[in-house]
C-alpha positions in Angstrom: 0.0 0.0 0.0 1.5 4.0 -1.0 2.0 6.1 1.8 0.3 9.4 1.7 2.7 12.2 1.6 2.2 15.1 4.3 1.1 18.3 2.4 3.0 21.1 4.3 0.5 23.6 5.7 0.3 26.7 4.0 2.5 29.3 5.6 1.2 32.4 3.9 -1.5 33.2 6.8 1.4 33.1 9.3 3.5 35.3 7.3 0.2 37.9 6.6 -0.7 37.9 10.0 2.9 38.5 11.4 3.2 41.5 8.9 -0.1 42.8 10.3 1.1 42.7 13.6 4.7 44.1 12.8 2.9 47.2 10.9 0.8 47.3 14.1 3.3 47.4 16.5 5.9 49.5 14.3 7.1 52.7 16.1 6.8 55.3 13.4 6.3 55.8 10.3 9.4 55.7 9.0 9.6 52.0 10.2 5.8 51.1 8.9 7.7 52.7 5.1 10.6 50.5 5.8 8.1 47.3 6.2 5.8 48.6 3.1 8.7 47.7 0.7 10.2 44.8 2.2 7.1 43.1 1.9 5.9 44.8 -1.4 9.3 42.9 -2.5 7.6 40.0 -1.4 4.0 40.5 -3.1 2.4 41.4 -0.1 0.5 44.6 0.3 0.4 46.7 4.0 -1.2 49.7 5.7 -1.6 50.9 8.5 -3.6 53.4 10.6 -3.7 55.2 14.2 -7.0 55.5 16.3 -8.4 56.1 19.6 -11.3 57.1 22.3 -14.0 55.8 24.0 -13.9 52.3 23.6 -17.7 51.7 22.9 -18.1 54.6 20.8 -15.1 54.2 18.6 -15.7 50.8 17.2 -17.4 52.2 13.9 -14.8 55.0 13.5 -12.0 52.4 13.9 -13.6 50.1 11.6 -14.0 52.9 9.0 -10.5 53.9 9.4 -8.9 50.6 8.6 -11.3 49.6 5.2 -10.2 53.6 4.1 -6.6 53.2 4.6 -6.4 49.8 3.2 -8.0 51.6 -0.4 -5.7 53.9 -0.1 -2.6 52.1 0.7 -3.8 49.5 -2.4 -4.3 46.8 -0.2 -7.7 46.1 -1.3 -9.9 47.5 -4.3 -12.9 49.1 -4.1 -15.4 47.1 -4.2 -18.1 45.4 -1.4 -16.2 41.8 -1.0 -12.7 43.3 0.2 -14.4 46.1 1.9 -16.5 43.6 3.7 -13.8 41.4 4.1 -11.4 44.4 5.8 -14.7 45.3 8.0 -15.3 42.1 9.2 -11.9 41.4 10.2 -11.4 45.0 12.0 -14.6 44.0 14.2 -13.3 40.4 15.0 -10.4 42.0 16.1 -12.0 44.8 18.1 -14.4 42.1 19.6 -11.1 40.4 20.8 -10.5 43.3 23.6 -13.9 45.0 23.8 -15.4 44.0 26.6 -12.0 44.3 28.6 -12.5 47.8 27.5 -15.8 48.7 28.2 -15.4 52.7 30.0 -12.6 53.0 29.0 -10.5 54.8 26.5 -8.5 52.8 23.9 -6.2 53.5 21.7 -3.1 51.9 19.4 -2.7 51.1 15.8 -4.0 49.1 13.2 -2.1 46.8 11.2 -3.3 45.3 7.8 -1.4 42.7 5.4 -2.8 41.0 1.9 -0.9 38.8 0.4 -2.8 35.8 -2.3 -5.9 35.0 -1.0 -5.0 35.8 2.8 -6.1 39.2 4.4 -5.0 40.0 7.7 -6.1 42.9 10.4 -4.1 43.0 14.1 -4.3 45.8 16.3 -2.2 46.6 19.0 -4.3 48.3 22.2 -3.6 50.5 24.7 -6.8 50.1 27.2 -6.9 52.3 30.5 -7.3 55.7 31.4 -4.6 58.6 31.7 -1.5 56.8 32.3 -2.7 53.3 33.8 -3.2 51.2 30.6 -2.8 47.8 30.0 -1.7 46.3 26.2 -3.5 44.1 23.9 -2.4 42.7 20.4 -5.6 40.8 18.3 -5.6 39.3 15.2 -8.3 38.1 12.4 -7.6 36.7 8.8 -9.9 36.4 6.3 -9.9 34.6 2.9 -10.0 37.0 -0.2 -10.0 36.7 -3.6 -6.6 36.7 -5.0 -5.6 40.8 -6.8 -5.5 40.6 -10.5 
């Protein structure tokens, strides 16, 4: 009888979502440039965007934000599918650390990374109030048609 051969797993998710989270986490952006065309070398697309405020209040302003700066940046087309899909994935992520957050301020930086058919969002969180904040990375994928 054959043996089956192991099919290695896809690693393009893992490498998406790890660009969404570096472009989240990057410190300026200088380094978020830097990480644009290293990974443009690559075939993979990224933006990213700042946001902040009351937690409950800002979700739709935060999901807004990323599906805007992701048309701008070229990492999706306009179009309802990848707008959808960059919505959905902003709210998954949100959802991750929302009810941590509830009264309270949050604020941080969205990370987004396209690359085939994967489409990642992470966000990096800073959750308190004044000075007394506590950190939070989340991360969604979602499967997209592949840019033409």
């Amino acid at each position: 009888m054959e043996e089956r051969k192991q099919i290695p797993n896809d690693a393009t998710s893992r490498k998406v979502a790890k660009a969404a989270i570096l472009m989240a986490i990057s410190d300026s952006r200088e380094e978020e440039r830097r990480l644009k065309e290293e990974k443009n070398a690559e075939g993979m697309k990224l933006a990213a965007m700042d946001f902040g405020g009351e937690a409950l209040t800002s979700v739709p302003k935060i999901i807004e934000r990323a599906v805007v700066g992701s048309k701008r940046e070229g990492v999706i087309l306009d179009g309802h599918a990848e707008e959808g899909a960059v919505a959905g994935a902003a709210h998954e992520v949100i959802s991750q650390v929302l009810s941590r957050s509830i009264g309270l301020n949050f604020g941080g930086k969205i990370g987004v990374a396209r690359m085939g058919g994967h489409l990642c969002v992470a966000a990096f969180f800073a959750i308190g109030m004044i000075h007394l904040d506590d950190v939070a990375i989340a991360v969604s994928h979602r499967a997209v048609e592949e840019m033409k």
